[in-house]
SEDO-915102 format. One record per residue (C-alpha): x, y, z; residue in one letter. Coordinates in steps of 0.2 Angstrom, whole numbers, padded with zeros to 4 digits, always signed. Layout:
% SEDO-915102
XYZA...
This chain:
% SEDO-915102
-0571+0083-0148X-0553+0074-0151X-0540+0071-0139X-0522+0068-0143X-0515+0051-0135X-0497+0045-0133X-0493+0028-0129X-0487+0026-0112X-0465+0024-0111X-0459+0007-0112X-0449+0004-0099X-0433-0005-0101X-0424-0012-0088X-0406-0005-0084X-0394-0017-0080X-0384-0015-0062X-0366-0010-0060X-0360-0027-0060X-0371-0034-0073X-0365-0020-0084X-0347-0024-0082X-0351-0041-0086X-0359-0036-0104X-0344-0025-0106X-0333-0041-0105X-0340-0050-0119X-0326-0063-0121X-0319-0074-0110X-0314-0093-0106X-0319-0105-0094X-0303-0115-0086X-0307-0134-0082X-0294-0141-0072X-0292-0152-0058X-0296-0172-0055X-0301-0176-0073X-0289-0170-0078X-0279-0183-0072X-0293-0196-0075X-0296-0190-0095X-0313-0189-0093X-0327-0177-0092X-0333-0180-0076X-0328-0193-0061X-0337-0198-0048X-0327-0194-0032X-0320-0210-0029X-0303-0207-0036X-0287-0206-0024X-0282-0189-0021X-0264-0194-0023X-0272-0197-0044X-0271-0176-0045X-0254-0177-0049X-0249-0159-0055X-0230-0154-0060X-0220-0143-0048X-0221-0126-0058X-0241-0129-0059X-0242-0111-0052X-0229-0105-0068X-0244-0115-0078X-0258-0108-0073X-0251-0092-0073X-0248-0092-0093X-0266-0100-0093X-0271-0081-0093X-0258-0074-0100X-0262-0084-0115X-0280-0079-0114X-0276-0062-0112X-0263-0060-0129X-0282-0068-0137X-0291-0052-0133X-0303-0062-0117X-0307-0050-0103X-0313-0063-0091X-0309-0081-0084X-0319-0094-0077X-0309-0105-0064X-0317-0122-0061X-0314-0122-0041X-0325-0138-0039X-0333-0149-0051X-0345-0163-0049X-0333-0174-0039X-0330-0162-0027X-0311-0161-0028X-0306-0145-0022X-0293-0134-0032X-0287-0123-0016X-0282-0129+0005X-0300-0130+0013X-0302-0131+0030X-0316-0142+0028X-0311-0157+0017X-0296-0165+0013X-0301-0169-0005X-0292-0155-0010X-0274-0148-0017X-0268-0148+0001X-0272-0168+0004X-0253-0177+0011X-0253-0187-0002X-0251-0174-0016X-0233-0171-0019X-0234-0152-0025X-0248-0143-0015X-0249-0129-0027X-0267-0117-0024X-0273-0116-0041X-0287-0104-0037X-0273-0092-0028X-0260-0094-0042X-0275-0091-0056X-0282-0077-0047X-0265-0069-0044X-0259-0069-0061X-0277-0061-0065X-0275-0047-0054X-0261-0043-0061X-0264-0044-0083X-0281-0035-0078X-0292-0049-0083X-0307-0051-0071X-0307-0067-0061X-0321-0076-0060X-0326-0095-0053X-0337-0109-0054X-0343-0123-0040X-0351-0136-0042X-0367-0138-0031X-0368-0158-0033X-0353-0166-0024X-0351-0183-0027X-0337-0186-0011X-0341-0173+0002X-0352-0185+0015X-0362-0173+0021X-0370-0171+0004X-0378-0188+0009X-0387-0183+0023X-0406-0183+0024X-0405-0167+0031X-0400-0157+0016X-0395-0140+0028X-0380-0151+0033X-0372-0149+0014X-0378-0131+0011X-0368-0125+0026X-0353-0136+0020X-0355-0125+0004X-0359-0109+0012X-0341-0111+0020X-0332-0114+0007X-0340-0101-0002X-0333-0090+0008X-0316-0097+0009X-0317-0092-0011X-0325-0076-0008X-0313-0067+0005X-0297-0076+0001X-0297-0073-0017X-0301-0053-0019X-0312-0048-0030X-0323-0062-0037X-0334-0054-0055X-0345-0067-0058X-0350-0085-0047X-0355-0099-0060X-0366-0113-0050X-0369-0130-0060X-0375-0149-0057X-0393-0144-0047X-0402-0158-0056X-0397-0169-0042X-0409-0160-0029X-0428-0153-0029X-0425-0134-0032X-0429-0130-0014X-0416-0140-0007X-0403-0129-0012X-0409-0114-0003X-0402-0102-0019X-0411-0087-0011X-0401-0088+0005X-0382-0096-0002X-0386-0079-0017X-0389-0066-0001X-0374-0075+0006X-0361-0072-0006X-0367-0054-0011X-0363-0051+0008X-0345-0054+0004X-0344-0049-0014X-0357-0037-0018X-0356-0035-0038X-0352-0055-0041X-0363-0059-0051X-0370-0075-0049X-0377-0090-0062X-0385-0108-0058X-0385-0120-0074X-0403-0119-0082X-0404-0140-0079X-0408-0136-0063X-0422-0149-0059X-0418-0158-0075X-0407-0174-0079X-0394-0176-0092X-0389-0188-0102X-0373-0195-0094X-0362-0201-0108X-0348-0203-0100X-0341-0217-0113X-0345-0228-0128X-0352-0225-0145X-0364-0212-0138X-0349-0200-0131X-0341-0204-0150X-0357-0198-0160X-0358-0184-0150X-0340-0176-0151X-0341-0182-0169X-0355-0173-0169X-0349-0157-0161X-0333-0154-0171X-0346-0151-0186X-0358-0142-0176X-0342-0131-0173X-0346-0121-0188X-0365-0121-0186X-0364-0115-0167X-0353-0100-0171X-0363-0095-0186X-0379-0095-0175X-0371-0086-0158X-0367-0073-0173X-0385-0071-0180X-0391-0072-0161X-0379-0060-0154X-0387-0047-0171X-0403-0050-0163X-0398-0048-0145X-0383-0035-0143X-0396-0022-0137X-0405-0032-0125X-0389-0037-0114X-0389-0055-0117X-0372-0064-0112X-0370-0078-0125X-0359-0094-0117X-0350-0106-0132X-0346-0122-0126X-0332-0132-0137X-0329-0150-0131X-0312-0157-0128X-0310-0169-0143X-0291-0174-0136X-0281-0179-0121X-0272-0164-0115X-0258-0168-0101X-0250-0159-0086X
């Protein structure tokens, strides 16, 4: 006797509401702005005066054609750095004076207001990342590592109600901590409380430790590098995005800054 047998459905995972908005994007731009920009570097360390963020008065004018700009280039999301590695904050916190707000800082513009703002209103979804590694906040510091998670769970939510709506929340610099010393679960839980469709990334170096090349002939062969691998990287993302459009894979391009660029 023969029996007819079908192969059981695959089952492919549907993506959410907010995950499907984020695939409908597909082109954006990640803002980094803030301390280094002042320092010309990468990345600082925390010690730098606040009075060294020395931005113009019409900053907000600035930040607003940041967008306006990415918006006449057909991108549909932006990324603001809030908070990078040295822990200068772009917005008034009530919990640091390393921060936009500090007296010494002649024009006190909130860049993630004046970015957010301009957003809203060209229809580009605002988005944000923050550093988890803070290289000045003292509690950081502290052996008992609940004392910096509810520094950042506070100013998480400073970013996530004062903002409207915040698409996608972009974590980076977990190397610095054993992974369960970030308590992801319960900061992820957090912010969803607030902002229910953000959807929310940690750097995949989590646990891992870069290269810092912060100067030298190491930082010179690898921008050298990267303006050839340009052309390389694009031709790849286009082969890779042939062989993941269909299975919802976001693909992130990062392009050095080869120049000094001034505000």
């Amino acid at each position: 006797m023969l029996y007819a047998c079908s192969a059981p459905e695959r089952q492919v995972p549907q993506p959410t509401k907010g995950q499907q908005a984020m695939i409908d994007r597909k082109y954006g731009m990640f803002l980094h702005f803030g301390m280094n920009t002042y320092l010309n570097v990468e990345w600082s360390d925390g010690t730098a005066l606040a009075s060294t963020y020395a931005p113009p008065a019409d900053m907000a004018e600035k930040a607003a054609g940041w967008v306006k700009n990415a918006k006449r280039a057909g991108m549909r999301s932006i990324v603001l750095t809030t908070k990078h590695h040295d822990g200068f904050c772009l917005w008034d916190s009530k919990y640091t004076e390393y921060d936009i707000a500090n007296p010494t800082i002649e024009n006190k513009v909130d860049i993630v207001k004046a970015v957010s703002d301009a957003c809203h209103k060209e229809g580009v979804a605002f988005s944000v990342y923050y550093s988890l590694w803070d290289r000045h906040e003292p509690s950081y510091q502290k052996s008992d590592k609940r004392f910096y998670i509810q520094y950042m769970k506070n100013q998480l939510q400073e970013l996530m109600t004062q903002y409207g709506t915040v698409h996608e929340l972009w974590f980076d610099g977990a190397w610095d901590r054993k992974t369960e010393d970030w308590h992801l679960q319960e900061v992820y839980d957090f912010v969803k409380s607030m902002q229910p469709d953000c959807q929310i990334s940690t750097n995949w170096t989590i646990g891992k430790r870069p290269v810092d090349m912060q100067e030298g002939i190491l930082l010179f062969i690898f921008r050298l590098i990267s303006v050839y691998g340009i052309l390389f990287c694009l031709l790849r993302m286009t082969l890779k995005y042939i062989n993941t459009a269909e299975r919802n894979i976001i693909c992130l391009l990062k392009v050095p800054r080869l120049f000094p660029v001034s505000y």
